[in-house]
N, C-alpha and C positions, 0 to 999 in steps of 0.2 A: 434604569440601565438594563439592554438586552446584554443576556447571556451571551458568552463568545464560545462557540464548542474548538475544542482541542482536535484539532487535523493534523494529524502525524502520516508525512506520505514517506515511502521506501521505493530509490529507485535502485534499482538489481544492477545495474549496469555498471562495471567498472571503470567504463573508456569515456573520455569528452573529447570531443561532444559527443551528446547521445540523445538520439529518438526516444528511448525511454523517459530522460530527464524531459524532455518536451513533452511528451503526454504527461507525464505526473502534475508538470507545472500548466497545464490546457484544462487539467483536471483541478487544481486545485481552483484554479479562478473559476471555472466553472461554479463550484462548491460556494466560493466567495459570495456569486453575484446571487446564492439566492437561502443563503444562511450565514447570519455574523459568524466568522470564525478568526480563531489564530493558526496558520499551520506552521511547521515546521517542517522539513523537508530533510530526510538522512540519504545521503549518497554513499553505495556499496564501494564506491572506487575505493574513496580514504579509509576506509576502513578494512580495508582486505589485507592488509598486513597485521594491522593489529588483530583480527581475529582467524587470520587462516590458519596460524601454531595452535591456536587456543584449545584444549579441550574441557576444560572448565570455565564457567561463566567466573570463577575466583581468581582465575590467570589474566581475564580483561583487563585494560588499564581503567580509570573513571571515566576519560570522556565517552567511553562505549557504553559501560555503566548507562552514564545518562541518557545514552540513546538507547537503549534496554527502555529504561526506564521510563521516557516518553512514550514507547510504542506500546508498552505495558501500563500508561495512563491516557490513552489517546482517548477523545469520545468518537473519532473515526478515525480507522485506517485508510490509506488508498497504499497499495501495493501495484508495484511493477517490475517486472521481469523483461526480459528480451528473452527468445526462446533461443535454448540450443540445445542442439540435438533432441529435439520432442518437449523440454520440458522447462522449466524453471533454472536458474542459473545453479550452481553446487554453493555459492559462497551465498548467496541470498539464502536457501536451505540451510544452511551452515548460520546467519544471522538470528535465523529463527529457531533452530535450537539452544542457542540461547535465550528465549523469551518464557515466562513459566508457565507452564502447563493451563493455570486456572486463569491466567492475567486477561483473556482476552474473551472470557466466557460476556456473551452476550453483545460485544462490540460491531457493531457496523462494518464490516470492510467491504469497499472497493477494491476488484479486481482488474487490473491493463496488464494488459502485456504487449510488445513488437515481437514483429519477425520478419523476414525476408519475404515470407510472401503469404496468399491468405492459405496458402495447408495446414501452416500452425495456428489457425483461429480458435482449435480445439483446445487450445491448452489453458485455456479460462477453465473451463468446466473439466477436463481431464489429471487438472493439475492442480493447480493454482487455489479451484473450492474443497477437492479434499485436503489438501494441507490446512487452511482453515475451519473445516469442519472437527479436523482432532482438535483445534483449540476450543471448538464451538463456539466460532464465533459464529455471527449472522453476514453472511456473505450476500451481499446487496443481490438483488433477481439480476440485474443489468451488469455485465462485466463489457471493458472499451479495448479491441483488439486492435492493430495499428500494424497496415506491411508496409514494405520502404514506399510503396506506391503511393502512401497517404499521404509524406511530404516532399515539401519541397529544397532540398537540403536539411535543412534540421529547424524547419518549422512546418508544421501542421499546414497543407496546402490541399486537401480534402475537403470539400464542404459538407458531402456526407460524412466524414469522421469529426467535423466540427460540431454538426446535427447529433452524431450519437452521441457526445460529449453532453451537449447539453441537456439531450433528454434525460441521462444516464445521473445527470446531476440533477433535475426538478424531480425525477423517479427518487433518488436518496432522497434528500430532503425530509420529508415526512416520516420514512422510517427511522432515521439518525434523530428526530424528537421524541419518536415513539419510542426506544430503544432508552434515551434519556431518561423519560418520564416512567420507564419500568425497573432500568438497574439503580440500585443504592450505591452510589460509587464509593462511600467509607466500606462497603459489605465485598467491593470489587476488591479493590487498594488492601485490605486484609488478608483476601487469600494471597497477595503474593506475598505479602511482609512474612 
């Protein structure tokens, strides 16, 4: 029996429909067609009540909890934001300071983000990789930027955005086994307990 790796994707976006939701879900089948996986998918909308009071991860209710708890067992992230005003959403930033410090040492992530238009292309590398470089995670070489120009309503109508996609997913691939094949995930799963 092949392994099935743990895809846990986050999309930032509070509104549906949403371009972000659409790239997460472009990206996750991507990921699909060229490594077994299970993903899991956490949308920021429902969640932005239950954690916009919070200021301790002890005030969450469980079902956040769990979603904590996925993103901080995931064998891949893919993360997405819609940019505003330069950067990553305040309630996505806000999801992640809930996450533990040590949990995501060594994980994979994919970085997407939308935006209005391609100015904010920067915000893969300006934003998006240091927030995950303080968890240390290993933030994949290839990040999938997306302006409204890429669809068409609220599906992916780019063929060169369809193209980065998949490259962006045969380019993962091999480092989400090698990543694998280095961390001891009982030695992960500990530092956060």
């Amino acid at each position: 029996m092949t392994r099935k790796y743990k895809v846990v994707a986050v999309s930032g976006n509070v509104q549906r429909p949403s371009r972000t939701l659409v790239l997460v879900e472009e990206l996750i089948a991507a990921i699909s067609d060229v490594l077994p996986i299970e993903a899991r998918t956490i949308e920021l909308g429902p969640l932005a009540p239950q954690i916009g009071g919070a200021l301790y991860r002890s005030q969450l209710p469980a079902s956040v909890e769990a979603d904590l708890a996925a993103i901080e067992s995931a064998d891949l992230l893919i993360v997405a934001s819609p940019v505003y005003r330069g950067s990553y959403t305040g309630l996505f930033k806000h999801l992640f300071d809930f996450v533990h410090h040590e949990a995501l040492i060594d994980v994979p992530v994919l970085l997407a983000a939308t935006g209005g238009s391609d100015r904010h292309a920067l915000v893969i590398d300006h934003q998006l990789r240091p927030l995950f470089s303080f968890f240390q995670a290993r933030t994949l070489p290839l990040g999938v930027y997306a302006s409204e120009q890429d669809f068409t309503g609220y599906a992916v109508g780019s063929e060169a955005l369809k193209a980065r996609i998949a490259l962006t997913a045969q380019r993962a691939a091999p480092l989400i086994g090698i990543a694998q094949a280095e961390a001891a995930p009982a030695a992960r799963l500990a530092r956060v307990a």
